[in-house]
TIVO-401335 format. One record per atom (N, C-alpha, C): residue number from 1; atom name; residue in three letters; y, x, z. Coordinates in nm, 4 decimals. Example, Ala and Ser with C-alpha at 12.3 -4.5 7.8 and 13.67 -1.06 7.14 Angstrom:
% residues 2
   doti   kolvex   marfi      north       east         up
      1        N     ala    -0.5690     1.3190     0.7800
      1       CA     ala    -0.4500     1.2300     0.7800
      1        C     ala    -0.3300     1.3200     0.7800
      2        N     ser    -0.2250     1.2850     0.7080
      2       CA     ser    -0.1060     1.3670     0.7140
      2        C     ser     0.0030     1.2900     0.7870
//
This chain:
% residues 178
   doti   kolvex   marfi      north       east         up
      1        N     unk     9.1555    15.4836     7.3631
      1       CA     unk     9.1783    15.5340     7.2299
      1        C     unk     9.0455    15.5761     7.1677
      2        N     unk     9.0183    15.5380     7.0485
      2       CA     unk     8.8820    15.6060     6.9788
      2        C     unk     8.9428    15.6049     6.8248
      3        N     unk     8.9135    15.7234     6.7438
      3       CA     unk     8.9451    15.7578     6.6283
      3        C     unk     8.7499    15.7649     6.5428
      4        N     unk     8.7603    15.7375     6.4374
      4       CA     unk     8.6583    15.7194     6.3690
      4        C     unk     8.6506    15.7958     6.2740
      5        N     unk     8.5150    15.8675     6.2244
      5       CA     unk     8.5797    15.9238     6.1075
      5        C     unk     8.4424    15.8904     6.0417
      6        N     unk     8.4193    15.8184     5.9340
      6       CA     unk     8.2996    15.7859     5.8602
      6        C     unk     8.2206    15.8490     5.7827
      7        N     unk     8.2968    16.0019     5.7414
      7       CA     unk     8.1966    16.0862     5.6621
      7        C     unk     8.2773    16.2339     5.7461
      8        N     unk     8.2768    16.2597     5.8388
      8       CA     unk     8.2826    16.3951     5.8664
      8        C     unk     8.1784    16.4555     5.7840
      9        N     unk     8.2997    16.5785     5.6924
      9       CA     unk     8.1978    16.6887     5.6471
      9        C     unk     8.2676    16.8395     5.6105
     10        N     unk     8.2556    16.8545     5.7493
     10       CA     unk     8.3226    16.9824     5.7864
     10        C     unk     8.2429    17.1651     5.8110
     11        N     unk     8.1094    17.0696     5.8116
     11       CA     unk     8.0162    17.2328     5.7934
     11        C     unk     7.9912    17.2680     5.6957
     12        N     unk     7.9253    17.3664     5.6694
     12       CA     unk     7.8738    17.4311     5.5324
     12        C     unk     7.7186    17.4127     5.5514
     13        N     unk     7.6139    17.4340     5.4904
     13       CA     unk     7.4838    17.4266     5.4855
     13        C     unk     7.4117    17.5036     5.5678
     14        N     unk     7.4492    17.6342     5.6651
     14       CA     unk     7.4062    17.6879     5.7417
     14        C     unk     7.4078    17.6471     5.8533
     15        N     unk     7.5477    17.6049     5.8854
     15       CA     unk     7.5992    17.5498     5.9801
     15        C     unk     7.5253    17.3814     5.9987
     16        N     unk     7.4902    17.2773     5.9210
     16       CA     unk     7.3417    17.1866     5.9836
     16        C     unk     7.2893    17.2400     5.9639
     17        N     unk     7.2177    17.3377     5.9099
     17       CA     unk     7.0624    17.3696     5.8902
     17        C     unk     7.0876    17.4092     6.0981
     18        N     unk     7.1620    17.4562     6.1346
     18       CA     unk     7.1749    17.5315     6.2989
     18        C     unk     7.1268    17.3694     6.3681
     19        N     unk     7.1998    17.2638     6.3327
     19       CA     unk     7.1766    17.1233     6.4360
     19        C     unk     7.0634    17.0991     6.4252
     20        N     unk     7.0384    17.1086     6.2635
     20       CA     unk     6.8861    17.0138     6.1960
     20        C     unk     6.7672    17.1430     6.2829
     21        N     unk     6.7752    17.2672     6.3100
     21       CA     unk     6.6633    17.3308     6.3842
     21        C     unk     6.7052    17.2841     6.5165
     22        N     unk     6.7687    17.2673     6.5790
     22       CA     unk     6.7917    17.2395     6.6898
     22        C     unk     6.7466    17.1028     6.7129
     23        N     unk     6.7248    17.0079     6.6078
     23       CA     unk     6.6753    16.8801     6.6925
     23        C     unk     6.5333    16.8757     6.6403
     24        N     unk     6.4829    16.9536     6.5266
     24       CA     unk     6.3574    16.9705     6.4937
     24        C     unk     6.3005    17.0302     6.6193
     25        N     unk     6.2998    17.0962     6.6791
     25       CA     unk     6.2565    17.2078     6.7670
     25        C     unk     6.3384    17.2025     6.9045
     26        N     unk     6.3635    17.0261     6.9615
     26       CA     unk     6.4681    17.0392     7.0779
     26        C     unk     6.4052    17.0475     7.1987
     27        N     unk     6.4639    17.1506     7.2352
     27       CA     unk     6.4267    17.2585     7.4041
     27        C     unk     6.5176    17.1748     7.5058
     28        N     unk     6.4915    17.0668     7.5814
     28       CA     unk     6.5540    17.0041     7.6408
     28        C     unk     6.5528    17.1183     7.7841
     29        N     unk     6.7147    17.0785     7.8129
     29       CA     unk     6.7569    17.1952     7.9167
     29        C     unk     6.7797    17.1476     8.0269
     30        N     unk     6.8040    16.9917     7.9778
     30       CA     unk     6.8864    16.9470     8.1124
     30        C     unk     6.8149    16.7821     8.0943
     31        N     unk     6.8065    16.6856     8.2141
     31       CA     unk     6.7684    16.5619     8.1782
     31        C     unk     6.8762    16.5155     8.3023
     32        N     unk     6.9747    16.4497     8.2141
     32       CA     unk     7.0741    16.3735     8.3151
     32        C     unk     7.0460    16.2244     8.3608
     33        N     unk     7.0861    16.1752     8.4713
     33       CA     unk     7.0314    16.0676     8.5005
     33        C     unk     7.1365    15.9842     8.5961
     34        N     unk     7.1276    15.8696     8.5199
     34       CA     unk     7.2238    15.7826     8.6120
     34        C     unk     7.1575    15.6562     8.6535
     35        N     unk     7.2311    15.6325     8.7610
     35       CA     unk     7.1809    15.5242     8.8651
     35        C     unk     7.2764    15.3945     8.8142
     36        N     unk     7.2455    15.2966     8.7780
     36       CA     unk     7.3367    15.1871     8.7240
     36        C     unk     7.3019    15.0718     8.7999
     37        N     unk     7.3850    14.9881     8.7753
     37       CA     unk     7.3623    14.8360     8.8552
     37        C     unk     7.2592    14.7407     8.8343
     38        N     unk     7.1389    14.8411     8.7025
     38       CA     unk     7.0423    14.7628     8.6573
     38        C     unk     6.9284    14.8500     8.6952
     39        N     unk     6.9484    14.9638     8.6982
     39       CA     unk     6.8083    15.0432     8.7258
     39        C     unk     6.8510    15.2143     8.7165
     40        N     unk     6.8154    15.2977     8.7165
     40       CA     unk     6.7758    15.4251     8.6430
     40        C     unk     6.7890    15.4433     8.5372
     41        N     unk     6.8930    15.5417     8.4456
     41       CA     unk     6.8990    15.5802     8.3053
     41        C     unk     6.9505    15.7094     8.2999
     42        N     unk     6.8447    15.7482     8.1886
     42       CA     unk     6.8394    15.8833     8.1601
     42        C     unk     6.8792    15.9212     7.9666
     43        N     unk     6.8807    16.0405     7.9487
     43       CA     unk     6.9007    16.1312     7.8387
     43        C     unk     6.8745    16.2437     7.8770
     44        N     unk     6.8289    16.3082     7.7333
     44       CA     unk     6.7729    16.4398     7.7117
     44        C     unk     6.9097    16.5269     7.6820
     45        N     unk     6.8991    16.6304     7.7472
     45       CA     unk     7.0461    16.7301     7.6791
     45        C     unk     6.9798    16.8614     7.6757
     46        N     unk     7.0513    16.9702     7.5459
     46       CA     unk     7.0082    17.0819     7.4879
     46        C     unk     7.1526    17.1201     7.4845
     47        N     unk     7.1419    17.1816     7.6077
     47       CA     unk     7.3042    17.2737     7.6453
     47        C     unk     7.2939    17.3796     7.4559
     48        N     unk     7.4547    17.4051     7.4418
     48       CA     unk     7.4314    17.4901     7.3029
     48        C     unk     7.4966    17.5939     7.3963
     49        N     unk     7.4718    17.7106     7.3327
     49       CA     unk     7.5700    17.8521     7.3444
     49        C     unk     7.6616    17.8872     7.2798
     50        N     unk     7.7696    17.8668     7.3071
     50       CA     unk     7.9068    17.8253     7.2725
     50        C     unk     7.9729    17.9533     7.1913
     51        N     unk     7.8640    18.0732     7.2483
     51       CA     unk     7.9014    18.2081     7.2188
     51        C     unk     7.8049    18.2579     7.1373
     52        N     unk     7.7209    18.2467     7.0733
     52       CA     unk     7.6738    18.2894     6.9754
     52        C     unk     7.7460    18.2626     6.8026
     53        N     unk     7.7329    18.3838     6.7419
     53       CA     unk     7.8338    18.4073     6.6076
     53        C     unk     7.8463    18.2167     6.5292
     54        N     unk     7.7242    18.2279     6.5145
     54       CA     unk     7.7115    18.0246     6.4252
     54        C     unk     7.7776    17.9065     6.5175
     55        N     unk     7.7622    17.9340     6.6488
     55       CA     unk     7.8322    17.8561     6.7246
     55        C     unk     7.9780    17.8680     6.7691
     56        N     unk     8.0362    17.9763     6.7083
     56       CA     unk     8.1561    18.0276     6.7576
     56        C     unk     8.2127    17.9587     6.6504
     57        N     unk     8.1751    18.0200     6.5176
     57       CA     unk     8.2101    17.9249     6.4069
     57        C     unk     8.2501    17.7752     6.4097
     58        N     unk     8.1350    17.7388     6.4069
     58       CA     unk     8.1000    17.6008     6.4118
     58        C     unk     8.1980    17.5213     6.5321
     59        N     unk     8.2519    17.5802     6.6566
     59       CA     unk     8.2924    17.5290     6.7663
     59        C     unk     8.4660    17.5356     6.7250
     60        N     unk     8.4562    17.6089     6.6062
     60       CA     unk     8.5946    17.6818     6.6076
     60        C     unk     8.6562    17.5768     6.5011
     61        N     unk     8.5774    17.5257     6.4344
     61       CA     unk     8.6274    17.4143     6.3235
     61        C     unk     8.6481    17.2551     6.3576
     62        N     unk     8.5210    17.2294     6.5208
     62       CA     unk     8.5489    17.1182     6.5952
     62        C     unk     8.6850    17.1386     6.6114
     63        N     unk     8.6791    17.2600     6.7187
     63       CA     unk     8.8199    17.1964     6.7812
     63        C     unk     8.9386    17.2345     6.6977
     64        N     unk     8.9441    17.3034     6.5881
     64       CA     unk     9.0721    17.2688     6.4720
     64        C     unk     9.0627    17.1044     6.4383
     65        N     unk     8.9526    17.0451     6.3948
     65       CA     unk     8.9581    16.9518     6.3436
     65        C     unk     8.9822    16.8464     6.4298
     66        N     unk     8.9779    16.8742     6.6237
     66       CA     unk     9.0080    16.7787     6.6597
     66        C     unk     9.1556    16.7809     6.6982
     67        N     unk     9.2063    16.8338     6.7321
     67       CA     unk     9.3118    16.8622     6.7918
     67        C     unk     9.4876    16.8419     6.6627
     68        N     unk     9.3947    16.8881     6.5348
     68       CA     unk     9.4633    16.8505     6.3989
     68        C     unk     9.4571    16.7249     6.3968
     69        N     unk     9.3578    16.6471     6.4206
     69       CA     unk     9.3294    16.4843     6.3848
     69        C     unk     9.3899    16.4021     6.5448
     70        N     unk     9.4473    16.5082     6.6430
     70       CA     unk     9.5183    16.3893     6.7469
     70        C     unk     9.6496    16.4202     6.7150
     71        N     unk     9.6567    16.5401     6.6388
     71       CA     unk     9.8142    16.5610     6.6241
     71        C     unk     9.8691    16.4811     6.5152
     72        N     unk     9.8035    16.4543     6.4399
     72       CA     unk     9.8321    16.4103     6.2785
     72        C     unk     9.8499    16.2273     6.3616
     73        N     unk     9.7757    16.2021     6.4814
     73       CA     unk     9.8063    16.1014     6.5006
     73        C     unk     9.8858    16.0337     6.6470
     74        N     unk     9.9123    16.1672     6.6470
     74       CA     unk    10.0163    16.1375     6.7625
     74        C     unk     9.9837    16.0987     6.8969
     75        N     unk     9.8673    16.0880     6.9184
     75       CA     unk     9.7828    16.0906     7.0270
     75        C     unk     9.7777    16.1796     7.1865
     76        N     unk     9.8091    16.2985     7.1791
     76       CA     unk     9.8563    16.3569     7.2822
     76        C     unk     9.9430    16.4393     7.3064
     77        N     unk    10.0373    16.4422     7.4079
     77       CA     unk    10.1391    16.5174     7.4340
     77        C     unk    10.0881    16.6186     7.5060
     78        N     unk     9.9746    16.7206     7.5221
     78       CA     unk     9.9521    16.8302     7.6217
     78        C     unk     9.8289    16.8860     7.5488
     79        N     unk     9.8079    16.9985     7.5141
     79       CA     unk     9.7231    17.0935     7.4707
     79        C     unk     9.5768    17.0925     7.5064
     80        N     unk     9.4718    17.0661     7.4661
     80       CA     unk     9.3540    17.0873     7.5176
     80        C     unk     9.2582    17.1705     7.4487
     81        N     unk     9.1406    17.2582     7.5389
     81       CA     unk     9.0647    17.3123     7.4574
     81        C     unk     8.9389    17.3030     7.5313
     82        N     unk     8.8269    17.2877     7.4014
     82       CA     unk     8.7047    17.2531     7.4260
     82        C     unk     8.6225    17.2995     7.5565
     83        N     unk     8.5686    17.2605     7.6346
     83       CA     unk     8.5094    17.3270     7.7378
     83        C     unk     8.3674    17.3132     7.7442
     84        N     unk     8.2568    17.2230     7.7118
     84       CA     unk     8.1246    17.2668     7.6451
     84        C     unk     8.0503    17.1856     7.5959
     85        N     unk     7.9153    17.1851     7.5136
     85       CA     unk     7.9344    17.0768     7.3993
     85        C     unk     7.7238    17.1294     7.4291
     86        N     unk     7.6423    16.9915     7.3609
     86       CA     unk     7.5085    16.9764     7.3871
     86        C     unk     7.4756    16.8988     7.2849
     87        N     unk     7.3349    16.8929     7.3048
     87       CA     unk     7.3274    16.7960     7.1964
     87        C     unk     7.2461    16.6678     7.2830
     88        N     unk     7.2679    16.5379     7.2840
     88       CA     unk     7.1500    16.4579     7.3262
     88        C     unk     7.0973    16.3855     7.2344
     89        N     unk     6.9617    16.3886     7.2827
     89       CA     unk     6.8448    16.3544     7.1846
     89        C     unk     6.8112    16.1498     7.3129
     90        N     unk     6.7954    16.1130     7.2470
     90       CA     unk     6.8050    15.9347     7.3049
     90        C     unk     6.6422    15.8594     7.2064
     91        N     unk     6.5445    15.8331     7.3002
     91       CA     unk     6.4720    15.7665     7.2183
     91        C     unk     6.4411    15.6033     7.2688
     92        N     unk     6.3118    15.5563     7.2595
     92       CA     unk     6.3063    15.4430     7.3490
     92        C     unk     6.2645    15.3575     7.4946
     93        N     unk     6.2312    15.5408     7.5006
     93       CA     unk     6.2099    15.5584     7.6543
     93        C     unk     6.3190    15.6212     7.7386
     94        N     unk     6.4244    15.6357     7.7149
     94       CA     unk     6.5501    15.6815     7.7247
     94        C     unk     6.6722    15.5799     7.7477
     95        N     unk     6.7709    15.6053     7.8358
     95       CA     unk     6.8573    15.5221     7.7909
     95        C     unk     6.8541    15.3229     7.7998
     96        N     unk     6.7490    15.3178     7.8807
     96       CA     unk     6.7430    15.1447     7.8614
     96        C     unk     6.8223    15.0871     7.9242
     97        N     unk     6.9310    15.1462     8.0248
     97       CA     unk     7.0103    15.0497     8.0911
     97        C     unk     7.1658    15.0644     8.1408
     98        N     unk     7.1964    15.1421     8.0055
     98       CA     unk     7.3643    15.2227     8.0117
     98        C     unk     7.4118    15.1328     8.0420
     99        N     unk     7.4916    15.1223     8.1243
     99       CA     unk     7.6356    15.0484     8.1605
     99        C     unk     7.7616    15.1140     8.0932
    100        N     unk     7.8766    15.0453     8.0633
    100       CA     unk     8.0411    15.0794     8.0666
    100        C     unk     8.0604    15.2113     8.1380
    101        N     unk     8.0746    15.2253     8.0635
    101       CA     unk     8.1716    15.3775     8.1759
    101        C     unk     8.2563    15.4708     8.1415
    102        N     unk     8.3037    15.5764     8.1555
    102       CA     unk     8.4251    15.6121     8.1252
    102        C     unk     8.3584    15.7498     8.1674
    103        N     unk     8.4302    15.8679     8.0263
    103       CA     unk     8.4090    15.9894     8.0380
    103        C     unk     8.5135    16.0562     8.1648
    104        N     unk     8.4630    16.1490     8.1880
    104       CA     unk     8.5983    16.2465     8.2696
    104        C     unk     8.6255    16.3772     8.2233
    105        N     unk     8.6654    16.3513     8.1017
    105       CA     unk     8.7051    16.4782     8.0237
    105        C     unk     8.8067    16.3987     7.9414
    106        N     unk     8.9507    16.4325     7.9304
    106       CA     unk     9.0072    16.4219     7.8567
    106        C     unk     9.0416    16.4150     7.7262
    107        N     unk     8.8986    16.4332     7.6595
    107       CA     unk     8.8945    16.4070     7.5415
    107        C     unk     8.7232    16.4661     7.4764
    108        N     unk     8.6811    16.3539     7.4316
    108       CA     unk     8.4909    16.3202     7.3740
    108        C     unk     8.5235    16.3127     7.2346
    109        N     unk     8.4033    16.3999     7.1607
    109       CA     unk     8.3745    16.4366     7.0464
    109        C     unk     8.2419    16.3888     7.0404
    110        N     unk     8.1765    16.3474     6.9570
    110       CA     unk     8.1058    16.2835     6.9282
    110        C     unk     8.0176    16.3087     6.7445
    111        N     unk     7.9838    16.3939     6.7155
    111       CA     unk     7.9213    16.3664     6.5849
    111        C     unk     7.7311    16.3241     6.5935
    112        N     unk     7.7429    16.2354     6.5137
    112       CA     unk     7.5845    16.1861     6.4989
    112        C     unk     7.5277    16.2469     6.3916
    113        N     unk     7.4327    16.3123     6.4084
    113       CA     unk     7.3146    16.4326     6.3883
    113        C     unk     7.1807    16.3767     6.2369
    114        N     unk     7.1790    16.2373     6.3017
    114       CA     unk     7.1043    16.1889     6.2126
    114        C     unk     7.0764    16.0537     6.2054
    115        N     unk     7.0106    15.9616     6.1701
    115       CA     unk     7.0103    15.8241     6.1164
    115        C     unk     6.8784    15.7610     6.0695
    116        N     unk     6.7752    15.8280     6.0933
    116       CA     unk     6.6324    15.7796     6.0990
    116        C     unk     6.5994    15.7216     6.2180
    117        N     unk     6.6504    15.6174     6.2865
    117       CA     unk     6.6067    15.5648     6.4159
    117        C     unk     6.6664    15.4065     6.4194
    118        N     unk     6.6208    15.3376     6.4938
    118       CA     unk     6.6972    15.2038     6.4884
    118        C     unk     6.7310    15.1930     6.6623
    119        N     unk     6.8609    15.0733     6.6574
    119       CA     unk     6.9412    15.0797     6.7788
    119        C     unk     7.0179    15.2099     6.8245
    120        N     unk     7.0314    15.1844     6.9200
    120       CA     unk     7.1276    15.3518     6.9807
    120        C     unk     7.2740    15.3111     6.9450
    121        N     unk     7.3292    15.1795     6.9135
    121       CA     unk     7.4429    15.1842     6.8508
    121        C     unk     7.5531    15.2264     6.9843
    122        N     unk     7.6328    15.2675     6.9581
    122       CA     unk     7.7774    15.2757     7.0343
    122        C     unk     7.8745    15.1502     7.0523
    123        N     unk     7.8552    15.1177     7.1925
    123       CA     unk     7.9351    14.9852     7.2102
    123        C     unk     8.0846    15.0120     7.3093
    124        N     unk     8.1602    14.9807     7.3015
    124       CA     unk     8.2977    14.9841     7.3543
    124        C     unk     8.3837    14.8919     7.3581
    125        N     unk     8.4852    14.9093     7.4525
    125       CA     unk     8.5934    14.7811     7.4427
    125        C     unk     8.7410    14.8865     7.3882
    126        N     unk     8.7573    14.7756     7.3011
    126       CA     unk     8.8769    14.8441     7.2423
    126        C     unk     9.0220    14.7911     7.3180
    127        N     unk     9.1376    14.8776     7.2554
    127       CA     unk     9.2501    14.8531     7.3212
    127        C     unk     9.3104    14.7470     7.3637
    128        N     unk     9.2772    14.6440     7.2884
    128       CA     unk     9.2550    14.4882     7.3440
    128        C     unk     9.1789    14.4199     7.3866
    129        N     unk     9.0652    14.4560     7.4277
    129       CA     unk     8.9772    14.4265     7.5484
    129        C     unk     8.8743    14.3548     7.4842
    130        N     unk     8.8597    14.3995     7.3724
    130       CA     unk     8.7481    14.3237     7.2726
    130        C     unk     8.6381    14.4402     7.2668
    131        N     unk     8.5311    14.3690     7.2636
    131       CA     unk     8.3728    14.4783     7.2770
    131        C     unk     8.3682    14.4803     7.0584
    132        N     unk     8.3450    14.5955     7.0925
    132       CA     unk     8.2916    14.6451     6.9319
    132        C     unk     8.1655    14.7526     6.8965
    133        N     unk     8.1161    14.7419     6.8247
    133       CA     unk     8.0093    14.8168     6.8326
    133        C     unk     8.0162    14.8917     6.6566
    134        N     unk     7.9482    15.0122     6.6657
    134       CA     unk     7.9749    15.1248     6.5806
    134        C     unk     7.7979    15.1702     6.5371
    135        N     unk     7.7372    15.1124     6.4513
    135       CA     unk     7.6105    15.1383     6.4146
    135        C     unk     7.6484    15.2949     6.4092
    136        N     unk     7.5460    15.4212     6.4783
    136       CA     unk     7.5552    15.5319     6.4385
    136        C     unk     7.4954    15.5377     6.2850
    137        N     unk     7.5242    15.6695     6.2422
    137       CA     unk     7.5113    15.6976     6.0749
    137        C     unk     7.4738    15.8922     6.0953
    138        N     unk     7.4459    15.9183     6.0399
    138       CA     unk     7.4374    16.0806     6.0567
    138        C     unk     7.5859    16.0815     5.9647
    139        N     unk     7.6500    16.1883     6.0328
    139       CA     unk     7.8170    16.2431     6.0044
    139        C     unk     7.8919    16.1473     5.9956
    140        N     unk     7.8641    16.0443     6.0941
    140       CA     unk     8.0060    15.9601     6.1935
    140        C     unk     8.0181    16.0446     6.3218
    141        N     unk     8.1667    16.0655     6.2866
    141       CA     unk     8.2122    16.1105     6.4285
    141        C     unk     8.2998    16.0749     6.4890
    142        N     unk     8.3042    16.0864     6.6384
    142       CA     unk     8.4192    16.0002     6.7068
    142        C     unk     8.4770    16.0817     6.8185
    143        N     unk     8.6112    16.0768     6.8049
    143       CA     unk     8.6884    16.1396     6.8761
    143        C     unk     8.7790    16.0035     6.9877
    144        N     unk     8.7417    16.0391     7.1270
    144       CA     unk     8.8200    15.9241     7.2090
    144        C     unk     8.8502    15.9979     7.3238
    145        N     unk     8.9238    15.9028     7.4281
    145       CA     unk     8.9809    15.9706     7.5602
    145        C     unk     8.9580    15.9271     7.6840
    146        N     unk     8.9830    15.9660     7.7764
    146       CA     unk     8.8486    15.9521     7.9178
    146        C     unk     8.8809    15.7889     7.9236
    147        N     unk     8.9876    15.7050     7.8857
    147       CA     unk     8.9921    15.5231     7.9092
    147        C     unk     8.9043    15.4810     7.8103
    148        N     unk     8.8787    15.5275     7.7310
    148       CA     unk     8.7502    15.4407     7.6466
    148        C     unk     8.6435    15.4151     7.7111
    149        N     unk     8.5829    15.2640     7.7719
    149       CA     unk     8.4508    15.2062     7.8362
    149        C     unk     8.3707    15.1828     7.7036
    150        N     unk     8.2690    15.2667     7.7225
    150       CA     unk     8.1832    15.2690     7.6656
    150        C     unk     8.0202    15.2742     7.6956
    151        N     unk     7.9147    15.2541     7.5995
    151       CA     unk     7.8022    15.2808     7.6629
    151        C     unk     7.7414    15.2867     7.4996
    152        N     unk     7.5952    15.3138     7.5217
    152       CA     unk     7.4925    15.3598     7.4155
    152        C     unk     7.3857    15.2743     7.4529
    153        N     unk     7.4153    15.1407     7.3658
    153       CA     unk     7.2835    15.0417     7.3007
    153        C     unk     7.1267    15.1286     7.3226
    154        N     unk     6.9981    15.0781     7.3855
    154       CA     unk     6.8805    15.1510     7.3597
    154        C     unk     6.8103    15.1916     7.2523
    155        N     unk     6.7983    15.2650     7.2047
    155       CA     unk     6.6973    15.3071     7.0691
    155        C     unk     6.6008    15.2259     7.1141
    156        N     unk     6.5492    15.1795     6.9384
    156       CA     unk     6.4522    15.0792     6.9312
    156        C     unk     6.2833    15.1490     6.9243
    157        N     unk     6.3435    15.2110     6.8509
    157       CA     unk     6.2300    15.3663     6.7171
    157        C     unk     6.3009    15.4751     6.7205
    158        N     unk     6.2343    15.5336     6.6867
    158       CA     unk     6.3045    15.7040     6.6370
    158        C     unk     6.3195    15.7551     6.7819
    159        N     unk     6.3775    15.8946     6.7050
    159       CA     unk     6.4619    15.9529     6.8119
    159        C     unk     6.6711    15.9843     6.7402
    160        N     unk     6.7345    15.9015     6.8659
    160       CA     unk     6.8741    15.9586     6.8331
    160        C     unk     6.9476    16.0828     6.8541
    161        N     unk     6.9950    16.1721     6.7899
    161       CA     unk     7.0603    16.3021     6.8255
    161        C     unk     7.2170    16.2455     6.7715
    162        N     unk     7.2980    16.3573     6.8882
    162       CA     unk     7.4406    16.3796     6.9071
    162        C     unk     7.4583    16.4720     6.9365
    163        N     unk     7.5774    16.5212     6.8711
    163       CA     unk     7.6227    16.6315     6.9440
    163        C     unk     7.7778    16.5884     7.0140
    164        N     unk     7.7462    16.6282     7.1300
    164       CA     unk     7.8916    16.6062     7.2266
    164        C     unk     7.9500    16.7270     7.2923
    165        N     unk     8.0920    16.7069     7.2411
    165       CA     unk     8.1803    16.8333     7.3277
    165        C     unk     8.2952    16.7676     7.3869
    166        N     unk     8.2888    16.8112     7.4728
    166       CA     unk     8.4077    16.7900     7.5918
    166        C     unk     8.5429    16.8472     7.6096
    167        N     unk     8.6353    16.8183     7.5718
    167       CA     unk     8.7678    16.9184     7.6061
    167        C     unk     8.8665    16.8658     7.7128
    168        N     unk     8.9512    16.9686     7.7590
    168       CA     unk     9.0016    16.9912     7.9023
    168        C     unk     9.1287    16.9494     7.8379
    169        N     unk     9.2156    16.9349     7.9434
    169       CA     unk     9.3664    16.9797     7.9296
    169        C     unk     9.3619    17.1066     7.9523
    170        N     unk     9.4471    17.1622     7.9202
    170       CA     unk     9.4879    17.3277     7.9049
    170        C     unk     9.6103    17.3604     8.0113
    171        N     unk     9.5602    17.4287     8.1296
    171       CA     unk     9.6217    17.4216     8.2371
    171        C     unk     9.7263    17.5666     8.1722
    172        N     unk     9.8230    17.5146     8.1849
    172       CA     unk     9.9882    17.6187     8.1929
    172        C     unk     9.9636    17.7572     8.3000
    173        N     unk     9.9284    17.8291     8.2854
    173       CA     unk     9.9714    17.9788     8.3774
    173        C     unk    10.1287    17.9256     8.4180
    174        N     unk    10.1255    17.9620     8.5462
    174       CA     unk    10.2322    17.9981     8.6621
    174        C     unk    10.2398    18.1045     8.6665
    175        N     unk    10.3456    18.1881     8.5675
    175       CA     unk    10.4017    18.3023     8.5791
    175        C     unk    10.4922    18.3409     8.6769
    176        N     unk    10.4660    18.4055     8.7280
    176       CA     unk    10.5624    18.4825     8.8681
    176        C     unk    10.6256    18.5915     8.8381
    177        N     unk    10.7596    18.6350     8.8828
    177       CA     unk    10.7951    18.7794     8.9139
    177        C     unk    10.7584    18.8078     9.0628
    178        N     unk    10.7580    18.9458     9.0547
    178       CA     unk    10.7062    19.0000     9.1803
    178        C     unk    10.8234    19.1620     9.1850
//
């Protein structure tokens, strides 16, 4: 499943000015790295703080807006809530040899940050087993679920930013009497 949305514009001006310093000034926290059937591939990640006042905000309108946009489409039968969200920064030393693969989070958020870069596109096979590809745009965002095979085309130029959040299923409390 992947939902598209071509002009997400759900912040207010404070709220990017928070992304746009964050990729002006990105404090890479984490460098993840995967081993693929072609070589070594990596990305830059800038864990966010989920708990600070702008991010509480800001985290609080993702997940209205996602959870509104699977309901409105009928998409899941079980409750989920966000569990933590980064930004990756992708340039052309980055990223040269993504393979297919499949998230393990029940549900990927996806907004693109900005659009001064070439390549980086988003490639996937859709529900009929056809490969499609999604030129990023700054405020395309994509909402999909851990069966979407996907991968991220290499940046040519530039640098690419995303912001990605992850949400859980929402495990039911087992209430007991005692």
């Amino acid at each position: 499943m992947i939902l598209i949305d071509n002009n997400f514009n759900l912040f207010d001006y404070s709220e990017y000015s928070f992304f746009k310093d964050k990729c002006d000034d990105f404090k890479q926290s984490e460098r993840v790295i995967f081993y693929t059937e072609h070589g070594e591939n990596y990305y830059n990640r800038l864990s966010i703080d989920m708990f600070s006042e702008i991010s509480k905000k800001i985290f609080k309108k993702i997940d209205k807006y996602v959870k509104n946009t699977l309901k409105s489409k009928k998409m899941y039968e079980f409750e989920i809530d966000i569990a933590n969200a980064w930004i990756n920064k992708i340039t052309s030393e980055t990223n040269k040899t993504d393979d297919y693969h499949v998230d393990n989070r029940n549900v990927t958020f996806i907004l693109y940050l900005n659009d001064n870069f070439e390549g980086g596109e988003f490639q996937y096979i859709d529900d009929k087993g056809f490969e499609k590809i999604l030129k990023p745009k700054k405020n395309l965002a994509i909402i999909s679920n851990k069966k979407l095979k996907h991968r991220v085309l290499p940046v040519k130029s530039g640098e690419r930013y995303s912001l990605v959040c992850f949400f859980n299923k929402k495990e039911k409390n087992n209430k007991t009497l005692y």
